[in-house]
C-alpha positions in Angstrom: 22.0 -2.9 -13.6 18.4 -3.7 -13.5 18.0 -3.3 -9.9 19.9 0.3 -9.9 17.2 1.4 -12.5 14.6 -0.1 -10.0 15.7 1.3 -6.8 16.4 4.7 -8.8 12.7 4.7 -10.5 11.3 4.1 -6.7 13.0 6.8 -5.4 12.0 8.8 -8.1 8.3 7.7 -7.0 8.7 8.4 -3.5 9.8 11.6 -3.7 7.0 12.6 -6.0 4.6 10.8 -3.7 5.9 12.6 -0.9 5.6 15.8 -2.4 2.1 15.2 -3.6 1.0 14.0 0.0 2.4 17.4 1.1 0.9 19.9 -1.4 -2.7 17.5 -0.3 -2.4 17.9 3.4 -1.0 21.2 3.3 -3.9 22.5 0.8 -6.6 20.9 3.1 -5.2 22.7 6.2 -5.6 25.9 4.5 -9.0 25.0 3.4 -10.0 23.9 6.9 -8.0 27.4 8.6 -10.2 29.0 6.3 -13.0 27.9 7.3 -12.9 29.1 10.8 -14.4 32.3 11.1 -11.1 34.1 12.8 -9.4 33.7 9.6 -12.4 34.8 8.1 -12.1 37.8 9.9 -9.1 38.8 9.5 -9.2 39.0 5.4 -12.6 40.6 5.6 -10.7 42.8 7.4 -7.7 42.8 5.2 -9.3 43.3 2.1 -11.7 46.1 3.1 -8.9 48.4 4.5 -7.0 48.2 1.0 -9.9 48.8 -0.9 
């Protein structure tokens, strides 16, 4: 019984873990894509026709 909890509270982490590692890597690739001046670009771009 004890090890059923275990292995169900480490899956538990895992997936949260996993999840957290994505949103983190996926939030510093959109900070470093918006850094390049392309990007940049094309909002400046974007964001002055809809104005």
């Amino acid at each position: 019984m004890n090890s059923a909890f275990a292995k169900v509270s480490n899956l538990k982490f895992n997936r949260t873990s996993k999840i957290a590692i994505t949103l983190a890597s996926s939030t510093f690739f959109l900070f470093a894509l918006g850094q390049t001046p392309i990007v940049k670009n094309i909002f400046a771009v974007a964001f002055s026709c809809s104005g």
